[in-house]
C-alpha positions as CSV (number, residue, x, y, z in Angstrom):
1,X,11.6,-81.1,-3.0
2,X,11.3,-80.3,0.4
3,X,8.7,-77.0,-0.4
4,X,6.8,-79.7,-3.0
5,X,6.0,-82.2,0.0
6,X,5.5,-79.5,2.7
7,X,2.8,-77.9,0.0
8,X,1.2,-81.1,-0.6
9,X,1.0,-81.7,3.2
10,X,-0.4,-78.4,3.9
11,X,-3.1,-78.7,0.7
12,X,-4.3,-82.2,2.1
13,X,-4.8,-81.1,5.7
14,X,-6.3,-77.7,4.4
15,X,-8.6,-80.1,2.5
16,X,-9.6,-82.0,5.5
17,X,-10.2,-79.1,7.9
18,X,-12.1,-77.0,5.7
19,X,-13.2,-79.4,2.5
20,X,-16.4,-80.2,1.7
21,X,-19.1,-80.6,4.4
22,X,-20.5,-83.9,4.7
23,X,-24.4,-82.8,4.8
24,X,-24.2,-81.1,1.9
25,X,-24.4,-82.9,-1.5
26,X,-21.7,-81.7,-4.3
27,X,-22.3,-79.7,-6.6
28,X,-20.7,-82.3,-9.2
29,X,-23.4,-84.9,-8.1
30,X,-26.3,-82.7,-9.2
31,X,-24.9,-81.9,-12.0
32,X,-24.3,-85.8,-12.8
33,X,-28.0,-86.6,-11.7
34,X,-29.5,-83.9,-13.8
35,X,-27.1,-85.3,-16.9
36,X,-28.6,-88.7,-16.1
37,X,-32.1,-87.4,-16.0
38,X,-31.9,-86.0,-19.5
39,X,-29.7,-88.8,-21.0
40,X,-32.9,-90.9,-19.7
41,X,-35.6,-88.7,-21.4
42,X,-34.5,-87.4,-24.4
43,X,-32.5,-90.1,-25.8
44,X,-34.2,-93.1,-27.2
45,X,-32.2,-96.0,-28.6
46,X,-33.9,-95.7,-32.0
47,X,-33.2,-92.1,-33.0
48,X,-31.1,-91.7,-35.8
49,X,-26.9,-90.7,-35.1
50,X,-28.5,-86.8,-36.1
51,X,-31.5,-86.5,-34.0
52,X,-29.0,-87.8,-31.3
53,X,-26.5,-85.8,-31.8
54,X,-29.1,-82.4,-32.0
55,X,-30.8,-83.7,-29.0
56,X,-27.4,-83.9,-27.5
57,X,-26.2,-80.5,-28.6
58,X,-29.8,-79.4,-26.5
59,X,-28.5,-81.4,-23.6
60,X,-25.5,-79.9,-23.7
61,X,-26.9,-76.0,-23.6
62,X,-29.5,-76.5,-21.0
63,X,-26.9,-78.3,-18.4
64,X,-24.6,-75.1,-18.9
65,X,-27.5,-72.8,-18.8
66,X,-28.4,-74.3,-15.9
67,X,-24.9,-74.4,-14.2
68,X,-24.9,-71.1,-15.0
69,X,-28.1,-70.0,-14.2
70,X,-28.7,-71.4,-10.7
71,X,-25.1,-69.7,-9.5
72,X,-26.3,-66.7,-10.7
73,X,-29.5,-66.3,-8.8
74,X,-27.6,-67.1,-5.4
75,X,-25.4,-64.3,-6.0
76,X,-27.9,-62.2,-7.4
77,X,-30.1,-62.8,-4.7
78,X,-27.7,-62.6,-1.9
């Protein structure tokens, strides 16, 4: 018990000392905003349960080729 509290203690002031910087926008946000962004263009209300489900499968691929892909170069380039 004692270990368990002292770890949690020591996680959650790690976290605050060298979490996430402010100025920077998460990664997680992006990714939300670019889902948003095609969710908005490619799915239209009266598109049958198929096309939305292909046009979600497409959605699908380039978010993770772009989560993917964007990594990538920064490493590739660094």
């Amino acid at each position: 018990m004692f270990y368990t509290t002292v770890s949690i203690l020591v996680g959650f002031l790690s976290d605050l000392i060298f979490g996430d910087p402010h100025q920077i926008p998460h990664p997680v946000a992006g990714i939300g905003r670019v889902i948003g962004l095609c969710v908005s263009g490619l799915l239209k209300e009266d598109d049958s349960p198929e096309r939305k489900r292909e046009k979600g499968v497409l959605m699908v691929c380039a978010v993770l080729f772009l989560c993917a892909a964007i990594p990538f170069a920064v490493l590739f380039f660094l």
